[in-house]
FIGUTI-436926 format. One record per residue (C-alpha): residue number from 1; residue in three letters; x, y, z. Coordinates in pm, 1 decimal. Layout:
N
{num:NUM residuo:ALA u:X v:Y w:Z}
...
//
This chain:
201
{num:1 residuo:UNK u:0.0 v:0.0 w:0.0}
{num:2 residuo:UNK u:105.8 v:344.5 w:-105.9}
{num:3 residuo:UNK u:53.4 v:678.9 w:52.4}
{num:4 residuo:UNK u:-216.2 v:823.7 w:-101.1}
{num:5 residuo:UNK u:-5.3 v:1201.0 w:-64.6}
{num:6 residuo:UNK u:365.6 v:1110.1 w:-80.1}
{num:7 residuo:UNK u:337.0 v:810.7 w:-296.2}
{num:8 residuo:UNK u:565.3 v:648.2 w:-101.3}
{num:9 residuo:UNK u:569.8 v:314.1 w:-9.3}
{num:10 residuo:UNK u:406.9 v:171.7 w:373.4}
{num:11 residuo:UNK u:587.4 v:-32.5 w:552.2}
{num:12 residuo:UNK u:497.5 v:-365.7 w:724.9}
{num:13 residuo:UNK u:490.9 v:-564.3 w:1055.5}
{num:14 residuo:UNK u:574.1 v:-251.7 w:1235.6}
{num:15 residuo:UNK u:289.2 v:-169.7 w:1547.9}
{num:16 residuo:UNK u:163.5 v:121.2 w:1357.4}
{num:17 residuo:UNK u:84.7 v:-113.0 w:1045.1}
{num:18 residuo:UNK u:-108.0 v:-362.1 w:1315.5}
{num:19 residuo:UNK u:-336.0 v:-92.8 w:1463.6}
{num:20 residuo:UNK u:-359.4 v:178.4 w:1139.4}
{num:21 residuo:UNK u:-272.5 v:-48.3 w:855.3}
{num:22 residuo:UNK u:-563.7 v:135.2 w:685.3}
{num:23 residuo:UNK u:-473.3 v:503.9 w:747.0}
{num:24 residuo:UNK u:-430.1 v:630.7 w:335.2}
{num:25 residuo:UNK u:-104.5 v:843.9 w:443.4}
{num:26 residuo:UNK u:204.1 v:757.3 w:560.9}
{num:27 residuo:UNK u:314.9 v:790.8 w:931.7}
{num:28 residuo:UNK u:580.0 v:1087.6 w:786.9}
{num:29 residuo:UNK u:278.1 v:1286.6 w:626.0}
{num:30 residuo:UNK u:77.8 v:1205.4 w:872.9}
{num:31 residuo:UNK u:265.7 v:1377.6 w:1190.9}
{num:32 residuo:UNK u:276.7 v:1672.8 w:966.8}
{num:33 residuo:UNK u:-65.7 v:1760.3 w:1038.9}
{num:34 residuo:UNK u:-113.8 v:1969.2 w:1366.0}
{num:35 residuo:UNK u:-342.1 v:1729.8 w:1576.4}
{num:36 residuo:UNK u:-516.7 v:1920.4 w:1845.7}
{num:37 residuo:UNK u:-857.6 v:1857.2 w:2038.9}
{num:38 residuo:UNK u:-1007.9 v:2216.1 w:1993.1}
{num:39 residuo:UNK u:-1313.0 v:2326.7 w:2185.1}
{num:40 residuo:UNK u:-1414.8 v:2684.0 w:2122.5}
{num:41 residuo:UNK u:-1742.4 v:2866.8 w:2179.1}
{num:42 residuo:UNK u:-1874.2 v:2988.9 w:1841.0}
{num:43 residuo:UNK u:-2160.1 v:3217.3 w:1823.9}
{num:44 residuo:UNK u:-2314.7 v:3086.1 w:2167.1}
{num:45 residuo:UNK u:-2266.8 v:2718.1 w:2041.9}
{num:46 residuo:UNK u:-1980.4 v:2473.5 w:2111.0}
{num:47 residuo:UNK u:-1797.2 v:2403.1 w:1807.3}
{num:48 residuo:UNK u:-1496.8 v:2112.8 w:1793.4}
{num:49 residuo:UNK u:-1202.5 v:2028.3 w:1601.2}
{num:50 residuo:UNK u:-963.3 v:1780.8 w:1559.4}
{num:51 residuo:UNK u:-665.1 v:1963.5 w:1383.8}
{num:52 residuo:UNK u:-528.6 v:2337.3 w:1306.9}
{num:53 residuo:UNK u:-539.9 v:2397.3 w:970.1}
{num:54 residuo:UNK u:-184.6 v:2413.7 w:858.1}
{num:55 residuo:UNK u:-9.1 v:2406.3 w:496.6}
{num:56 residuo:UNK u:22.9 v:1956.9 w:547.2}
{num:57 residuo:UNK u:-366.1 v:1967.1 w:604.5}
{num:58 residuo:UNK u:-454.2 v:2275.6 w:352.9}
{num:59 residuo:UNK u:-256.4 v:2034.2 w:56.9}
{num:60 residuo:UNK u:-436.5 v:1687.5 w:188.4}
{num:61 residuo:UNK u:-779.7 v:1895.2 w:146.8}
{num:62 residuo:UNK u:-673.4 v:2079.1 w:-238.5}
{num:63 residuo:UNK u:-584.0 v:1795.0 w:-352.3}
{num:64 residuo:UNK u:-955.5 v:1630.7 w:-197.4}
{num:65 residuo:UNK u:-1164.4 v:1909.1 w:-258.5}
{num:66 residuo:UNK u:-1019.2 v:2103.5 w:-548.4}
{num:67 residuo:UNK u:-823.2 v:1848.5 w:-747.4}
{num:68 residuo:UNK u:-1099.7 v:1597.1 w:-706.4}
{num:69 residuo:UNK u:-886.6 v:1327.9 w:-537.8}
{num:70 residuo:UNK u:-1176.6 v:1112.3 w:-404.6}
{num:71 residuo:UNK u:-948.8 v:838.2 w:-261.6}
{num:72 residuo:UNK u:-848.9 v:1067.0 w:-31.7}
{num:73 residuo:UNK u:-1203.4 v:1121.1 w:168.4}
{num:74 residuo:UNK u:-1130.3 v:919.5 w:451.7}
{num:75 residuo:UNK u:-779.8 v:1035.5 w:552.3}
{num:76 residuo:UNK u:-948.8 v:1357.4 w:726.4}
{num:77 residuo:UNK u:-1150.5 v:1122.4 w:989.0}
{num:78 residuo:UNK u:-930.2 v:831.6 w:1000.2}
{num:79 residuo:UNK u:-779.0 v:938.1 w:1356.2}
{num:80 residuo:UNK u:-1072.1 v:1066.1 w:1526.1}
{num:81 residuo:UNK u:-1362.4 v:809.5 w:1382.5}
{num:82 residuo:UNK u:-1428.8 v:670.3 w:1703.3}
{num:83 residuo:UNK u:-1407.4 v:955.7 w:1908.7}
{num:84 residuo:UNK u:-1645.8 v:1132.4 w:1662.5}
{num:85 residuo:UNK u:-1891.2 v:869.3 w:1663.4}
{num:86 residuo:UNK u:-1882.1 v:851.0 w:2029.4}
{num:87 residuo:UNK u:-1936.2 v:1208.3 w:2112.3}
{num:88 residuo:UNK u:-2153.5 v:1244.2 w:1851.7}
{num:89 residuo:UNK u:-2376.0 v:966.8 w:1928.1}
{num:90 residuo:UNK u:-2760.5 v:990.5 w:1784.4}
{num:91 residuo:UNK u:-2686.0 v:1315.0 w:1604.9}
{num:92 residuo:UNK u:-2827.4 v:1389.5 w:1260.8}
{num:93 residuo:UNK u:-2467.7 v:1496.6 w:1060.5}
{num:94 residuo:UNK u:-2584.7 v:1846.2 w:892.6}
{num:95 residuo:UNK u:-2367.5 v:1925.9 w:614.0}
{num:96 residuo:UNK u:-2236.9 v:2274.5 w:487.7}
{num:97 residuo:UNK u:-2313.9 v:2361.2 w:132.7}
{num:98 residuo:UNK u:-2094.1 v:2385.0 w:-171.4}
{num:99 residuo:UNK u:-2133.3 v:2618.7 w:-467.0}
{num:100 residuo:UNK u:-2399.9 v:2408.7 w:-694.3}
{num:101 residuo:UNK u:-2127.8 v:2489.8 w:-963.0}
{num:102 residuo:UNK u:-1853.8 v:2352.1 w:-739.2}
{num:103 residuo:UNK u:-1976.2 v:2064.0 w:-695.9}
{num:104 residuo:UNK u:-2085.4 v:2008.9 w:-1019.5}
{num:105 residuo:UNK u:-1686.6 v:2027.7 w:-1148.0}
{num:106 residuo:UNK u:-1554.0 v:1831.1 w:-874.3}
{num:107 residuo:UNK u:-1856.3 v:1544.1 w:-915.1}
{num:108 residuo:UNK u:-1930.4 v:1469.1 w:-552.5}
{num:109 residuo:UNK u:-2028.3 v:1629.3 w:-254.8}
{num:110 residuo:UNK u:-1677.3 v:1633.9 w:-55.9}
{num:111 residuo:UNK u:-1813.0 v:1615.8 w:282.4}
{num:112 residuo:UNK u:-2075.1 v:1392.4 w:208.2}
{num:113 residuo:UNK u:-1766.0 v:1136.6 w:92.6}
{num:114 residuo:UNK u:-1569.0 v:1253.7 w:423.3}
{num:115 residuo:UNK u:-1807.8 v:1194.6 w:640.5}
{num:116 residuo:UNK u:-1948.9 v:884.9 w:537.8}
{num:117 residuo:UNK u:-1698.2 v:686.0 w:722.8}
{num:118 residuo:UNK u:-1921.6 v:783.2 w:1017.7}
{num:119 residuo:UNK u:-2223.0 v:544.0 w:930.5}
{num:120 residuo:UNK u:-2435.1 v:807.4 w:1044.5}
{num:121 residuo:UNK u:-2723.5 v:968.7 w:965.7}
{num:122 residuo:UNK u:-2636.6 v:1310.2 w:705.8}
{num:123 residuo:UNK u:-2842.5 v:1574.8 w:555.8}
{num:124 residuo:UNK u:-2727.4 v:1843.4 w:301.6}
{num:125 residuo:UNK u:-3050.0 v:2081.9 w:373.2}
{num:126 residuo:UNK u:-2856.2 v:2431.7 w:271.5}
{num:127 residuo:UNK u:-2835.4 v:2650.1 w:-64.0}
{num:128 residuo:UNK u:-2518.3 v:2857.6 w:-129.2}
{num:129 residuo:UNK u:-2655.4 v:3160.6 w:-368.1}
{num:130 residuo:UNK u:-2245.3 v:3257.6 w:-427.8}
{num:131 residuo:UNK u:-2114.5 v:3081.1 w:-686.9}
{num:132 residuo:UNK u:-1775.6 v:3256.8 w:-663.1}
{num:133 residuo:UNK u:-1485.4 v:3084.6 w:-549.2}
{num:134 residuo:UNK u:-1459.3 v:3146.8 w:-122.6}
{num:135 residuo:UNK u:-1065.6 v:3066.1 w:-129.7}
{num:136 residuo:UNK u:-1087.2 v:3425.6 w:-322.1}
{num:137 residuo:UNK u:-1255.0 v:3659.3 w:-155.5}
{num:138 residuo:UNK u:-1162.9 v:3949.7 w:81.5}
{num:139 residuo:UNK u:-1278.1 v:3901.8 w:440.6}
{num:140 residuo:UNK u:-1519.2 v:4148.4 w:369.8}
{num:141 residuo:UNK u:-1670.9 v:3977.7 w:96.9}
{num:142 residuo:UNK u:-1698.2 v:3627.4 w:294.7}
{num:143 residuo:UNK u:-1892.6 v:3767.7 w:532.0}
{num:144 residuo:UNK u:-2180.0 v:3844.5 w:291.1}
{num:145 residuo:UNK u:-2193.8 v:3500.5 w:279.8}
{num:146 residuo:UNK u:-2380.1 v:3489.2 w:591.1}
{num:147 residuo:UNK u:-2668.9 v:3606.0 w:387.1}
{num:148 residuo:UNK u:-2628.9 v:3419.0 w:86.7}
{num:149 residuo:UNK u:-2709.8 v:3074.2 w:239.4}
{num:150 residuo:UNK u:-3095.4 v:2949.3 w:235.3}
{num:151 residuo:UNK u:-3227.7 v:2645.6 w:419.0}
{num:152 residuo:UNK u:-3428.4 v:2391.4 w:201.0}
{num:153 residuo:UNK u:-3806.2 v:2391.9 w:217.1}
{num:154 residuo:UNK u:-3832.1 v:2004.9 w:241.2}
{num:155 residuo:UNK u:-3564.1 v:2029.8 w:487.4}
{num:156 residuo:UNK u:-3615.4 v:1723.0 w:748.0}
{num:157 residuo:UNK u:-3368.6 v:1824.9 w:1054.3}
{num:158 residuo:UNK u:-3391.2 v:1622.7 w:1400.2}
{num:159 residuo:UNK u:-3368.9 v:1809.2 w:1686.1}
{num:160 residuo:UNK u:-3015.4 v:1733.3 w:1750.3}
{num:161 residuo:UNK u:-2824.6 v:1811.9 w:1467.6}
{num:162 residuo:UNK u:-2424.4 v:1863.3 w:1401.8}
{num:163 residuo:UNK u:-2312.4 v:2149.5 w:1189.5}
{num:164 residuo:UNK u:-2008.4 v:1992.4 w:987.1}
{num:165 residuo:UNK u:-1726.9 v:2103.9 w:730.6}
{num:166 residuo:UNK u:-1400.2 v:2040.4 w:659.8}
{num:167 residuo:UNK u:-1262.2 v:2403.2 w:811.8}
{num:168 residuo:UNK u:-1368.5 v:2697.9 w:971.9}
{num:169 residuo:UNK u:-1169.6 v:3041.0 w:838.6}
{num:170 residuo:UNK u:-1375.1 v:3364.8 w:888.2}
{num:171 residuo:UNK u:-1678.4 v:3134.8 w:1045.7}
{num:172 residuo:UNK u:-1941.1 v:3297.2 w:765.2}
{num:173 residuo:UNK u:-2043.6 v:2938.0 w:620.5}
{num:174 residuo:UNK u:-2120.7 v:2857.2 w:957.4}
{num:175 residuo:UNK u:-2333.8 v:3212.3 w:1086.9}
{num:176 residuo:UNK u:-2548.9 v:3163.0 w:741.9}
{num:177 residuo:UNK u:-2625.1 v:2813.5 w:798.0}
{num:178 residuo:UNK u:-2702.2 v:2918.1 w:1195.5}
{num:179 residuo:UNK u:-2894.9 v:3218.2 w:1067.0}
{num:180 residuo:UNK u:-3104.7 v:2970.1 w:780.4}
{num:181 residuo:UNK u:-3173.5 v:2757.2 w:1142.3}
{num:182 residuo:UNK u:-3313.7 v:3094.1 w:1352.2}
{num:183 residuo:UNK u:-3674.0 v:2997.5 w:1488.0}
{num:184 residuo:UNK u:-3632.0 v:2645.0 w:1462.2}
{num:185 residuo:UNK u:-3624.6 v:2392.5 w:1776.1}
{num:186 residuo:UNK u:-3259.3 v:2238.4 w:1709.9}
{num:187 residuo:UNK u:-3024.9 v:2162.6 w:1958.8}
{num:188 residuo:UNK u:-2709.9 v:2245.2 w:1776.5}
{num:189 residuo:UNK u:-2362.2 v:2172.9 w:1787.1}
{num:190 residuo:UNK u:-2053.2 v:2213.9 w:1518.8}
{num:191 residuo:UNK u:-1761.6 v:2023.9 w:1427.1}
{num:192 residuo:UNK u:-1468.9 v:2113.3 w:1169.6}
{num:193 residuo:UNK u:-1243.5 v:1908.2 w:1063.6}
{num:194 residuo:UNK u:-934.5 v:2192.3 w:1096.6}
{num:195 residuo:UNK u:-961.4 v:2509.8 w:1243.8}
{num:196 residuo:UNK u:-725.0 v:2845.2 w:1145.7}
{num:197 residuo:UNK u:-525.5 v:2934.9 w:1395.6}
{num:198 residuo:UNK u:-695.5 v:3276.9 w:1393.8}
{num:199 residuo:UNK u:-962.3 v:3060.3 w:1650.5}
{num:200 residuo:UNK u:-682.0 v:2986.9 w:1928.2}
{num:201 residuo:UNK u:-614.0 v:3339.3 w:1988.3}
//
């Protein structure tokens, strides 16, 4: 078995091959990525993350999200499964949107792929009007985001629900999707995958 970023080559028999013979990167590429339990309050609701979103994690998730590497979808849970389906437990898995266009070009929904892994339950109830490219915008001009995103009107949500995505930057995905869920009786928590370092200041 190959790493799925370094191409190179997995060793085997050693105890890391034993107990993550499945992980799709290599131990080297893997220790590259900043592995922290983050807890953070976001917007009056408790948001968690597993990693801070440095340049090892920011290439992993191009290469996923932008380049349309689909093998790689299960390297971004692949440490934390259990402990996300543990703390997670009976939650309905409420996915942030992607650009129609976006995900049109890439062919799958990249969280839906990512978070699969979970076996549980996952919605995709949100529009994105902005079909420009987020990566690009000023901070300004992500924040009008937060007005840009619509809720579904066959939306089915349970009442406990997770907000997930793959990284949380400015946070505007996030307040539109909270303001698209205003008035409705939702307990609601968030996880990210990554968060920017800007969020353990």
């Amino acid at each position: 078995m190959r790493c799925l970023m370094c191409d190179h080559e997995m060793g085997y028999g050693s105890l890391r091959d034993i107990f993550y013979g499945d992980d799709p990167l290599c131990m080297k590429c893997r220790r590259q990525w900043d592995k922290r339990r983050i807890q953070l309050d976001f917007e009056g609701y408790r948001l968690r993350s597993s990693y801070v979103y440095n340049e090892a994690f920011s290439k992993c998730l191009i290469r996923y999200k932008e380049l349309a590497d689909e093998a790689l979808k299960d390297a971004f849970l692949f440490e934390e499964l259990k402990w996300f389906q543990r703390t997670y437990r009976n939650r309905q898995l409420v996915l942030m949107p992607s650009s129609v266009m976006k995900k049109e070009i890439r062919g799958f929904s990249h969280l839906e792929k990512m978070f699969e892994c979970t076996g549980m339950e996952m919605i995709e109830p949100f529009v994105k009007l902005d079909e420009d490219v987020q990566k690009k915008k000023t901070v300004s001009q992500r924040h009008e985001i937060e007005h840009r995103i619509i809720l579904k009107s066959d939306a089915e949500l349970k009442e406990r629900i997770v907000l997930c995505d793959d990284t949380v930057t400015t946070g505007s995905t996030l307040k539109g999707a909270l303001n698209a869920l205003k008035g409705l009786d939702c307990r609601i928590e968030i996880y990210t995958v990554s968060a920017n370092r800007r969020w353990l200041m």
